[in-house]
Structure formats: C-alpha cells, structure tokens
Biopython code that builds the backbone (N, CA, C, O; Angstrom):
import numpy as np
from Bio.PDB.StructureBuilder import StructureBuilder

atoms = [
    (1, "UNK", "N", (79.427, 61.014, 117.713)),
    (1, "UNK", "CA", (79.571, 62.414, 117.376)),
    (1, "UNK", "C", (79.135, 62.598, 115.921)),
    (1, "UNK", "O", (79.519, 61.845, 115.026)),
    (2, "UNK", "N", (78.054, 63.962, 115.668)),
    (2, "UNK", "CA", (77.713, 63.810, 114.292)),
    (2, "UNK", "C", (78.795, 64.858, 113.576)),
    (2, "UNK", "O", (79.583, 65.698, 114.011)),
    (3, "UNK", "N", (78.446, 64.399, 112.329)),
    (3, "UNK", "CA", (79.642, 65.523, 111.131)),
    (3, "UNK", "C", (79.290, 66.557, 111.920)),
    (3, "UNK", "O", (80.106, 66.780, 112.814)),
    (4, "UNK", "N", (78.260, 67.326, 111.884)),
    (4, "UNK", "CA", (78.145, 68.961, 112.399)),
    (4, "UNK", "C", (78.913, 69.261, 112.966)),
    (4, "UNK", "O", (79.499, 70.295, 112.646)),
    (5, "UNK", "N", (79.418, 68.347, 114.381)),
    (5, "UNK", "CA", (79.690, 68.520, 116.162)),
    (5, "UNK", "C", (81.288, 68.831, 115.149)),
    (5, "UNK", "O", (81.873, 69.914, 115.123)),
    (6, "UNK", "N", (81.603, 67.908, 114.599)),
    (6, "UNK", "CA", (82.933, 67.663, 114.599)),
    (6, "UNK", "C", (83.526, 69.066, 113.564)),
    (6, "UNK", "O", (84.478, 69.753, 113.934)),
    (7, "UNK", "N", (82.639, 69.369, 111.992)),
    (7, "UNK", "CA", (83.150, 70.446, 111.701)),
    (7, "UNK", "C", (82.821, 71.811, 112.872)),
    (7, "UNK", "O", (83.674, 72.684, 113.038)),
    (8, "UNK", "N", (81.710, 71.829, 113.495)),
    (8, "UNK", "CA", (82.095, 73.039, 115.010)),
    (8, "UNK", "C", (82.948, 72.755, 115.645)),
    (8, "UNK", "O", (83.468, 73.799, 116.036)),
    (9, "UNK", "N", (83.604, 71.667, 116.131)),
    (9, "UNK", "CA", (84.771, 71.819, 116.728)),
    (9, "UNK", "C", (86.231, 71.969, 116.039)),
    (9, "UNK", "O", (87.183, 72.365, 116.711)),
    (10, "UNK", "N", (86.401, 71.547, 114.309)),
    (10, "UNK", "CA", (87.418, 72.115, 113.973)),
    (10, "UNK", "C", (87.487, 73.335, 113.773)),
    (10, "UNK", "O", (88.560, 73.805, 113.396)),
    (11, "UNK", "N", (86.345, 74.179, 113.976)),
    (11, "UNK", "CA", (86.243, 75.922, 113.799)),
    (11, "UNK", "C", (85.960, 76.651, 114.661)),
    (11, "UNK", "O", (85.409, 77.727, 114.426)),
    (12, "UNK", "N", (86.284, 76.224, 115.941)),
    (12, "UNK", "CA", (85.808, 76.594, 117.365)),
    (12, "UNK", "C", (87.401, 77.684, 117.009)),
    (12, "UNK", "O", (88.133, 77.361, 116.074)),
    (13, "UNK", "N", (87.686, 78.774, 117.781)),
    (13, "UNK", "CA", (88.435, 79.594, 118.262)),
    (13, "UNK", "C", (87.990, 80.477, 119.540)),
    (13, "UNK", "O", (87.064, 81.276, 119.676)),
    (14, "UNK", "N", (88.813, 80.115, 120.264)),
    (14, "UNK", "CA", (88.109, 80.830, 121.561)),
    (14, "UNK", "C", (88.828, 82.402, 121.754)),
    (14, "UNK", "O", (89.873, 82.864, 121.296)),
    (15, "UNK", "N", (87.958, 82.887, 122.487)),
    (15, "UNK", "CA", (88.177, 84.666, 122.619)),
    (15, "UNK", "C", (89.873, 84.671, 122.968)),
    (15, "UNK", "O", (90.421, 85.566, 122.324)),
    (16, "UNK", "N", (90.549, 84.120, 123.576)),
    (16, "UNK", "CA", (91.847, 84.086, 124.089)),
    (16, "UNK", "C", (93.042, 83.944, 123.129)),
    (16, "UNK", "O", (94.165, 84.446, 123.179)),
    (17, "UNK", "N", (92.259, 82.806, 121.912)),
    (17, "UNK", "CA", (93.156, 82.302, 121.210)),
    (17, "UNK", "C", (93.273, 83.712, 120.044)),
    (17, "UNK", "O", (94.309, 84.269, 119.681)),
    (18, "UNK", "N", (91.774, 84.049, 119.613)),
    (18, "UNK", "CA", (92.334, 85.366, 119.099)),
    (18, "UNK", "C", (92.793, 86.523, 119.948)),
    (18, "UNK", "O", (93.418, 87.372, 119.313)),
    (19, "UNK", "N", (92.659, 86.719, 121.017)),
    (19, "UNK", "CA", (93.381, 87.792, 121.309)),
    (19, "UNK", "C", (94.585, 87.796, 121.522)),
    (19, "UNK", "O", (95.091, 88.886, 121.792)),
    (20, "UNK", "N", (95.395, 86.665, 121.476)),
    (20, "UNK", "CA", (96.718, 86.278, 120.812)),
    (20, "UNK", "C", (97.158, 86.085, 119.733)),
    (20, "UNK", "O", (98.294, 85.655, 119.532)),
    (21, "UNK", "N", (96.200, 86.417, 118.716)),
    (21, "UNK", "CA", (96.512, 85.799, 117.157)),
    (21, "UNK", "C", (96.763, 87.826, 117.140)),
    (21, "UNK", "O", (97.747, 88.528, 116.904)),
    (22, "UNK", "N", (95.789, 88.038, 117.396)),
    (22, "UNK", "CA", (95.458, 90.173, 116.743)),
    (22, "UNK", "C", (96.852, 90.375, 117.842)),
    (22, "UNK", "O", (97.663, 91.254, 117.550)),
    (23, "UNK", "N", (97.016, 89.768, 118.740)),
    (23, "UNK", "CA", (98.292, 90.317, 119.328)),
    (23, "UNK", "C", (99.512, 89.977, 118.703)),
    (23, "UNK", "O", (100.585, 90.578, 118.761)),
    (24, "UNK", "N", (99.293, 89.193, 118.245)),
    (24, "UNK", "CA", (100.882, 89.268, 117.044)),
    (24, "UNK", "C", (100.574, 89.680, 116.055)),
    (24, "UNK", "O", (101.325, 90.551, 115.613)),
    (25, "UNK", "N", (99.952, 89.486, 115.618)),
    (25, "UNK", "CA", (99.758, 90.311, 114.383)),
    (25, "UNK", "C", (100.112, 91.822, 114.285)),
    (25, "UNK", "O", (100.431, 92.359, 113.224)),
    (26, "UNK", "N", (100.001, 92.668, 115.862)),
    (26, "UNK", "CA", (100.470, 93.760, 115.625)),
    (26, "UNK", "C", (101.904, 94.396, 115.797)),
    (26, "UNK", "O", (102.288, 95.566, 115.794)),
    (27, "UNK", "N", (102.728, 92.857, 115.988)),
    (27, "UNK", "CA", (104.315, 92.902, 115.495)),
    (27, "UNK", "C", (104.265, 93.160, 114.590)),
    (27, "UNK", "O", (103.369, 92.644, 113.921)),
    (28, "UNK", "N", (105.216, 94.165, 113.919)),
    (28, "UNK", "CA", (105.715, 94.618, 112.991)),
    (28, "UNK", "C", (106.050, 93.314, 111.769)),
    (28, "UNK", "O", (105.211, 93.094, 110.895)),
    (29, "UNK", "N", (106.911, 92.783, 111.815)),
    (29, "UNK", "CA", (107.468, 91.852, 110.798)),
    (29, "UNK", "C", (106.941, 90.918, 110.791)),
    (29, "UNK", "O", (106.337, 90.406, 109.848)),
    (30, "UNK", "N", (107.188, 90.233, 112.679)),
    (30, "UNK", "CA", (106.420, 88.580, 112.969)),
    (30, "UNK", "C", (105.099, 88.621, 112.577)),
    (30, "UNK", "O", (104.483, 87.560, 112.674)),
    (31, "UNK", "N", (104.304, 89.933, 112.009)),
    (31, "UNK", "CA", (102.552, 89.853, 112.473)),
    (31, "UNK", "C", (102.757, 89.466, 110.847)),
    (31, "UNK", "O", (102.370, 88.332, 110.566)),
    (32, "UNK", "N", (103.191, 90.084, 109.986)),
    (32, "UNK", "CA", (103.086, 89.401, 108.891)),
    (32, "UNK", "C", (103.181, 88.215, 108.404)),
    (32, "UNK", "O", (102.558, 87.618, 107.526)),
    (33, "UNK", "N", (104.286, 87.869, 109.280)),
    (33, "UNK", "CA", (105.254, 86.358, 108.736)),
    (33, "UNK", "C", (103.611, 85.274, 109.576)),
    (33, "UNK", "O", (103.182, 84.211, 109.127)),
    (34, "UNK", "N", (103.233, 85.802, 110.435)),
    (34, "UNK", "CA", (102.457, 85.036, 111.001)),
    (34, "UNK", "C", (100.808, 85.011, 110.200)),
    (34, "UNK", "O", (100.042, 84.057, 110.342)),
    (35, "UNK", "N", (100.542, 85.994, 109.533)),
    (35, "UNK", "CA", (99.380, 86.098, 109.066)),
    (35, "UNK", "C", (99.457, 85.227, 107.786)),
    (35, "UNK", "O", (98.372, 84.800, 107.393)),
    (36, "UNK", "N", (100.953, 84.773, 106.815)),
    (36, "UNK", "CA", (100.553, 83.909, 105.892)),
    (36, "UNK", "C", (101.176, 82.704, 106.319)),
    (36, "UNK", "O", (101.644, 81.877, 105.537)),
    (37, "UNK", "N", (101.184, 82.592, 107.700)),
    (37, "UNK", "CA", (101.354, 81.186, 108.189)),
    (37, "UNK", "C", (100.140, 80.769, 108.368)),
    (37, "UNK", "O", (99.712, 79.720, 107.887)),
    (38, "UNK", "N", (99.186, 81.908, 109.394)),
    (38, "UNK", "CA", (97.797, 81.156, 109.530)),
    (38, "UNK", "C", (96.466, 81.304, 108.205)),
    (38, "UNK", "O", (95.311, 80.884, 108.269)),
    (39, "UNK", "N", (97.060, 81.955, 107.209)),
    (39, "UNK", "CA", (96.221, 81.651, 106.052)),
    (39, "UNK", "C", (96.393, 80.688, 105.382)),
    (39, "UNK", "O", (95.501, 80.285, 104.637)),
    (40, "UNK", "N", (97.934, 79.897, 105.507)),
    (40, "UNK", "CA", (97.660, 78.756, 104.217)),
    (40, "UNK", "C", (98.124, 77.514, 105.232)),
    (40, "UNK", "O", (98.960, 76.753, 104.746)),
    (41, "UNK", "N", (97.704, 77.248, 106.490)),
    (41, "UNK", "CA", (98.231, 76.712, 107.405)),
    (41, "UNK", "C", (97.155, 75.915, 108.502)),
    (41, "UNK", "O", (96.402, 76.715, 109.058)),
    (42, "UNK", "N", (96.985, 74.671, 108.848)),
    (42, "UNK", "CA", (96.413, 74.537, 110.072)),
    (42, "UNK", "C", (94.712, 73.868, 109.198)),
    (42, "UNK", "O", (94.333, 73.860, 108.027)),
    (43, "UNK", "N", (94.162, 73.442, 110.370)),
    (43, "UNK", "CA", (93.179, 73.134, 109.789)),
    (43, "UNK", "C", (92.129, 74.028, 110.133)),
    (43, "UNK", "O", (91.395, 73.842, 109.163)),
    (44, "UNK", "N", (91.603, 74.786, 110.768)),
    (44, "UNK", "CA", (90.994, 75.689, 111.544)),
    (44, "UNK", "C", (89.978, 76.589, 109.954)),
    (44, "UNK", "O", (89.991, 77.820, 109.943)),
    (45, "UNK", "N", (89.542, 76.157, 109.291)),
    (45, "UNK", "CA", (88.929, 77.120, 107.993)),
    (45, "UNK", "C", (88.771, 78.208, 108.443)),
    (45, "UNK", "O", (89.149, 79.149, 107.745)),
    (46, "UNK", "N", (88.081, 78.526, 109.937)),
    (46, "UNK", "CA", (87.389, 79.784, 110.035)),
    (46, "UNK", "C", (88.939, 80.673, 110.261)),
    (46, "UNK", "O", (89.000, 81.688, 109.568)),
    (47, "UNK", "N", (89.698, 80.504, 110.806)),
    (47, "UNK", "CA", (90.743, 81.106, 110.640)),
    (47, "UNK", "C", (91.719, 81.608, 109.588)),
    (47, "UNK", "O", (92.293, 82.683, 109.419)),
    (48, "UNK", "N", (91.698, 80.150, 108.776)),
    (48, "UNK", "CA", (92.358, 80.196, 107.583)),
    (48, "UNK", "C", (91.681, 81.540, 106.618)),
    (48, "UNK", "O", (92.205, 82.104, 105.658)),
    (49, "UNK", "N", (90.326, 81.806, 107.268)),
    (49, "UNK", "CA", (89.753, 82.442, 105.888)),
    (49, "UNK", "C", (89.536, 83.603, 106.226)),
    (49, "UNK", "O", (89.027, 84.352, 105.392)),
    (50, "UNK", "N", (89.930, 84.218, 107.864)),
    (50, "UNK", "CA", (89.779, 85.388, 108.219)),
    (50, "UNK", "C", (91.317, 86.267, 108.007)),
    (50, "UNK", "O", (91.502, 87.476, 107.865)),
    (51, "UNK", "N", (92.141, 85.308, 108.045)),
    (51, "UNK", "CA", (93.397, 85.799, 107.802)),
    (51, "UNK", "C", (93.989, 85.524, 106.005)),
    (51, "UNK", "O", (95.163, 85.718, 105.688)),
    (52, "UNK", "N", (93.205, 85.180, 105.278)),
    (52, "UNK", "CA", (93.121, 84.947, 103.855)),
    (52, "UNK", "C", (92.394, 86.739, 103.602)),
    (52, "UNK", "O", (93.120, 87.625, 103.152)),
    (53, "UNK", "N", (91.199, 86.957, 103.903)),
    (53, "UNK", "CA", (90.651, 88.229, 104.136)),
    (53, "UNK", "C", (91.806, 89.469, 104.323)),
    (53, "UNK", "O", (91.839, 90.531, 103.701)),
    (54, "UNK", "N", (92.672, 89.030, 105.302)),
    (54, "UNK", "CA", (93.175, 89.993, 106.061)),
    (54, "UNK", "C", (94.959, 90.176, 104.674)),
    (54, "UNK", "O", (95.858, 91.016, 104.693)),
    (55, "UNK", "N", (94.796, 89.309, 103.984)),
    (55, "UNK", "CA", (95.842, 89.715, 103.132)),
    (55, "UNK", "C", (95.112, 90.224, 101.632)),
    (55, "UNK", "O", (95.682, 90.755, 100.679)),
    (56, "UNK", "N", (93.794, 89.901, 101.762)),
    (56, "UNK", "CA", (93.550, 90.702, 100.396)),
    (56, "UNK", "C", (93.335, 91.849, 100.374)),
    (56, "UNK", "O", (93.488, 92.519, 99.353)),
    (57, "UNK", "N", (92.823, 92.460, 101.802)),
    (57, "UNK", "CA", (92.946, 93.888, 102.248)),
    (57, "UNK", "C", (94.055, 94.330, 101.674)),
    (57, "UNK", "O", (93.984, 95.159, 100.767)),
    (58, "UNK", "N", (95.716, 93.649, 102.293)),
    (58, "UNK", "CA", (96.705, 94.390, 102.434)),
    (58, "UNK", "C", (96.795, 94.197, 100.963)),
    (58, "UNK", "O", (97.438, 95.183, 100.602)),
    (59, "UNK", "N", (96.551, 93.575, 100.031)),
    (59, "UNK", "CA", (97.348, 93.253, 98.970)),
    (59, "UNK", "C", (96.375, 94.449, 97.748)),
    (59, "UNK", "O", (96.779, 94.731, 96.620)),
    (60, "UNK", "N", (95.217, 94.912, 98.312)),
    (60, "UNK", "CA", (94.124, 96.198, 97.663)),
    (60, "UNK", "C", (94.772, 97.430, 98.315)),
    (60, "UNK", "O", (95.364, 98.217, 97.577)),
    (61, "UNK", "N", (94.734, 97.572, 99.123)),
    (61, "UNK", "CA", (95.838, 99.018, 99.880)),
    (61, "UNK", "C", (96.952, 99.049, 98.940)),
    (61, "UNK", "O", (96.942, 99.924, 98.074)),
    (62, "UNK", "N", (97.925, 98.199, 98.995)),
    (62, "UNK", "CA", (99.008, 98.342, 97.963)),
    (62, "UNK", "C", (98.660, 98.692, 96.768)),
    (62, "UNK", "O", (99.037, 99.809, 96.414)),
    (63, "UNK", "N", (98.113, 98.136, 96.111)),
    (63, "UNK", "CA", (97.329, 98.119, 94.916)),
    (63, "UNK", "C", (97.277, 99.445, 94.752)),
    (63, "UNK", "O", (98.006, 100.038, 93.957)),
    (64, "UNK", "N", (96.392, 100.022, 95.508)),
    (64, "UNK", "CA", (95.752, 101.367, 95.289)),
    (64, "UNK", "C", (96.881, 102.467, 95.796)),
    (64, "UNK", "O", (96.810, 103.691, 95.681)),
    (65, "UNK", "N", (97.877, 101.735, 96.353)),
    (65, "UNK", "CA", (99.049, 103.162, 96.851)),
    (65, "UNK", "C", (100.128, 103.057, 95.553)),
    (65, "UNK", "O", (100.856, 104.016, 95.297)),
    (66, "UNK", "N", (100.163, 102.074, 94.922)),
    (66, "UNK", "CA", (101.008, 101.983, 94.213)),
    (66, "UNK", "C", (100.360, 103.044, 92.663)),
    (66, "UNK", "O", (100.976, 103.893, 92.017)),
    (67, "UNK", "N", (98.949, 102.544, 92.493)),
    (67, "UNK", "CA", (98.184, 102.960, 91.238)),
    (67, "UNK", "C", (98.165, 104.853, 91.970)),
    (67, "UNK", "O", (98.100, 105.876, 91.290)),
    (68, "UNK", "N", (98.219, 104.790, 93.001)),
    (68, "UNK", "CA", (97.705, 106.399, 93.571)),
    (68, "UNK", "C", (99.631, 107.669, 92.990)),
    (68, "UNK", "O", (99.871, 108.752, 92.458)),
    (69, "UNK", "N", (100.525, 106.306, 93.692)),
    (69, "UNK", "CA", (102.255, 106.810, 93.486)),
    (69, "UNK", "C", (102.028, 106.908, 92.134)),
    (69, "UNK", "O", (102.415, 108.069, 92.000)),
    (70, "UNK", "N", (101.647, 106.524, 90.873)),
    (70, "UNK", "CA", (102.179, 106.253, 89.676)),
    (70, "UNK", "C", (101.398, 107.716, 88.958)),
    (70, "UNK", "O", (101.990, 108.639, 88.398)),
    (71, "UNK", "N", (99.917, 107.581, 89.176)),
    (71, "UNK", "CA", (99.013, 108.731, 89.067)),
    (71, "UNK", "C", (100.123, 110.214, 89.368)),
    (71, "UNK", "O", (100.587, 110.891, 88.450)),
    (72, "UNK", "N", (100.392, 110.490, 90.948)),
    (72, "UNK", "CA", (101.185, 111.068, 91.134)),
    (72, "UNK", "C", (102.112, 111.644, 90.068)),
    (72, "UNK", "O", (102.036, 112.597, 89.293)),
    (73, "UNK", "N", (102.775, 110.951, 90.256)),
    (73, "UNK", "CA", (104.227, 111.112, 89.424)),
    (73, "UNK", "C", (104.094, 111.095, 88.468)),
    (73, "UNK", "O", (105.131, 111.595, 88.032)),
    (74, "UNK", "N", (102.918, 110.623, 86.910)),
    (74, "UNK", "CA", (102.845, 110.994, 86.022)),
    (74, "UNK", "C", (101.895, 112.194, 85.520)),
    (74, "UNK", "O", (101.693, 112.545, 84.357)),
    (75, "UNK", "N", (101.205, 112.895, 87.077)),
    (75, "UNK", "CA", (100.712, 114.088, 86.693)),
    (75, "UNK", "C", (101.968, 115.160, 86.883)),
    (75, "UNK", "O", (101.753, 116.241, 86.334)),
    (76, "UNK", "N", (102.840, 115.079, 87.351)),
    (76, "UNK", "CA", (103.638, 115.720, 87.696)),
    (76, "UNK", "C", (103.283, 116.509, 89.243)),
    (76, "UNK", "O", (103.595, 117.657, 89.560)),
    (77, "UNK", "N", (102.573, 115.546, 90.023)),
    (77, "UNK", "CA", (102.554, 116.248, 91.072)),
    (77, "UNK", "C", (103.162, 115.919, 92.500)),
    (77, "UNK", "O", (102.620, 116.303, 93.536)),
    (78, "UNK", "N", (104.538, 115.044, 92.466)),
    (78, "UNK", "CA", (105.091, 115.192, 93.240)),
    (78, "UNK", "C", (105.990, 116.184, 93.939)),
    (78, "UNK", "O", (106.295, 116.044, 95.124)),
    (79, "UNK", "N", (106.591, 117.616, 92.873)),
    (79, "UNK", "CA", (107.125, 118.405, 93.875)),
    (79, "UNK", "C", (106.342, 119.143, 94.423)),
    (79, "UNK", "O", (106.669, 119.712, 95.465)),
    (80, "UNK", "N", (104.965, 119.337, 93.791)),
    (80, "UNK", "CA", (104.059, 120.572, 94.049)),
    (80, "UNK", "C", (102.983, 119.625, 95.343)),
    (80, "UNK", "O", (102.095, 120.241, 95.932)),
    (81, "UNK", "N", (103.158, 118.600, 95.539)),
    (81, "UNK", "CA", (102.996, 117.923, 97.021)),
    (81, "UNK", "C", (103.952, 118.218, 98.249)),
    (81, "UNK", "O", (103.698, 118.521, 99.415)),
    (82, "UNK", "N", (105.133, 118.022, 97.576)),
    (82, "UNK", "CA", (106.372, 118.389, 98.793)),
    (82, "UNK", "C", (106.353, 119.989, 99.051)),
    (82, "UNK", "O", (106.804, 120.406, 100.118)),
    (83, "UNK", "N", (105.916, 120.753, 98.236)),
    (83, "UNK", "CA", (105.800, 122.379, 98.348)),
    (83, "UNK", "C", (104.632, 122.680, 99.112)),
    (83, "UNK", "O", (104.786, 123.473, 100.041)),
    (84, "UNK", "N", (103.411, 122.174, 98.893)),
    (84, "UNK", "CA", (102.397, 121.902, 99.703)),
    (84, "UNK", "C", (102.642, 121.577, 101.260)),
    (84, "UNK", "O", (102.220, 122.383, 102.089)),
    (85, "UNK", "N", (103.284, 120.470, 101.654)),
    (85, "UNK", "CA", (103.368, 120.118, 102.445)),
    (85, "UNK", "C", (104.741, 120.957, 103.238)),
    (85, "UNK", "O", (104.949, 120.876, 104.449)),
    (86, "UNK", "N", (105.392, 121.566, 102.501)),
    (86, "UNK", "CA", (106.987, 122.494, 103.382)),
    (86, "UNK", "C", (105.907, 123.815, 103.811)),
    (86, "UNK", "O", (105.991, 124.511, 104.823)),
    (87, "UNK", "N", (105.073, 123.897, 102.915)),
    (87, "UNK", "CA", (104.539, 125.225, 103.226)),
    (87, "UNK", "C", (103.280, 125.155, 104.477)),
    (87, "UNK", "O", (103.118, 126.122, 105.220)),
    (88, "UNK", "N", (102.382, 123.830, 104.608)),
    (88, "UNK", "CA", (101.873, 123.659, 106.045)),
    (88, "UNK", "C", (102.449, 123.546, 107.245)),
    (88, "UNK", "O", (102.010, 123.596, 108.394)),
    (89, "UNK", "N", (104.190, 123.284, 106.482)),
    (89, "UNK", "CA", (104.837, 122.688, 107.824)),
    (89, "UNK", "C", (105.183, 124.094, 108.217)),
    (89, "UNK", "O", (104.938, 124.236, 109.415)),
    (90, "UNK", "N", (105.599, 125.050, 107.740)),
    (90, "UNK", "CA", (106.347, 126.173, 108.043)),
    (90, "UNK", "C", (105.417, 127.174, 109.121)),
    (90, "UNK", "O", (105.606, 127.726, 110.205)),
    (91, "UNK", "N", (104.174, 127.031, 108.008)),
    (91, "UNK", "CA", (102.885, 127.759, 109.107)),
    (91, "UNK", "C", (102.680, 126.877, 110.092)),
    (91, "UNK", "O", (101.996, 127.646, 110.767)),
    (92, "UNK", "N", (102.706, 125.979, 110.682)),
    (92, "UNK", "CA", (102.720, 125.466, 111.734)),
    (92, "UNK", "C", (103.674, 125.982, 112.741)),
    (92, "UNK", "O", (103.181, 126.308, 113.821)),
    (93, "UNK", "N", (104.662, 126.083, 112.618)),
    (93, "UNK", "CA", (105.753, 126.328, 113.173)),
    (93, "UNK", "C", (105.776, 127.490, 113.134)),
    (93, "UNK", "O", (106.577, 127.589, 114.063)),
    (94, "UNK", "N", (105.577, 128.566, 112.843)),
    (94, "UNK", "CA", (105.478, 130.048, 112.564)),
    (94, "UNK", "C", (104.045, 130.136, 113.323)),
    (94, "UNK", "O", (103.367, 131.133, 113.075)),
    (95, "UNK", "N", (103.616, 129.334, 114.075)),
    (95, "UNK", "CA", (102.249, 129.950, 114.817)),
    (95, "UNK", "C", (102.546, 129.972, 116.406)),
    (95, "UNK", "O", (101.690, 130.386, 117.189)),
]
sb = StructureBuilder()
sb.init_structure("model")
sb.init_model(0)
sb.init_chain("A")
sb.init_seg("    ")
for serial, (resi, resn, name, xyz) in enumerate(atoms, 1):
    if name == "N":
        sb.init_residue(resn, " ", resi, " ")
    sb.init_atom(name, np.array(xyz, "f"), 0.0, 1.0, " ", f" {name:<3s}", serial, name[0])
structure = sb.get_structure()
C-alpha cells in the first residue's frame, strides 16, 4: 500500500457518516459538545478541519453580535429599537 492509498483512506468519510455527523450537530447542546469533540479529536484531518471551520464561523457571528450589541447600546439605540419593534408589532395586530 502506497503513502497516498493510506493518507485517502485516513480521510475517506462516507455520505452516511456525515449525514450523521450534520445530524447531531443539529442538537441543540450535544451538536456543540460534539463539534469540539470532532475538531480537536480523531484522526480523520478532513473532518477535523471541516468542523475546525465550523467553529470559526460560530466564534465570527459572536464576534460580530457582540461588537453589533455594544455599537447598539453605546449609540443609545436600544429603546428606540424596542419602540420600533412594539410599534410593527401593534400594526400587525391592528390589521
């Protein structure tokens, strides 16, 4: 067996095995607990590095909700959001 064969077979994942990996993953708690199990976990690279991916996403979303909350709140535009938003809700409901 040459090196090649052998690193393709430690990075083989078959269609099944991910559609059980994206299926937990869309547990609530376990999909997390499971996504930095299979990023720093296992020998599988191609996995390790799709679910390494899949936390720098989450960890840039935060990033940017947290930098977006702070923006917010030091323009002073959190009540005039909640007034915004009582006042779409009302016309909704009034239609």
């Amino acid at each position: 067996m040459s090196i090649n064969s052998k690193q393709e077979d430690r990075n083989f994942v078959s269609v099944g095995s991910w559609m059980g990996m994206l299926f937990v993953t869309a547990i609530p708690v376990i999909g997390l607990l499971m996504i930095l199990v299979w990023a720093f976990s296992g020998e599988n690279e191609s996995r390790k590095n799709y679910y390494r991916a899949i936390l720098s996403w989450i960890l840039i979303l935060v990033v940017l909700g947290v930098a977006a909350g702070v923006a917010i709140g030091y323009l002073g535009g959190g009540p005039a959001l909640q007034k915004f938003i009582q006042d779409h809700q009302s016309l909704a409901h009034n239609q």
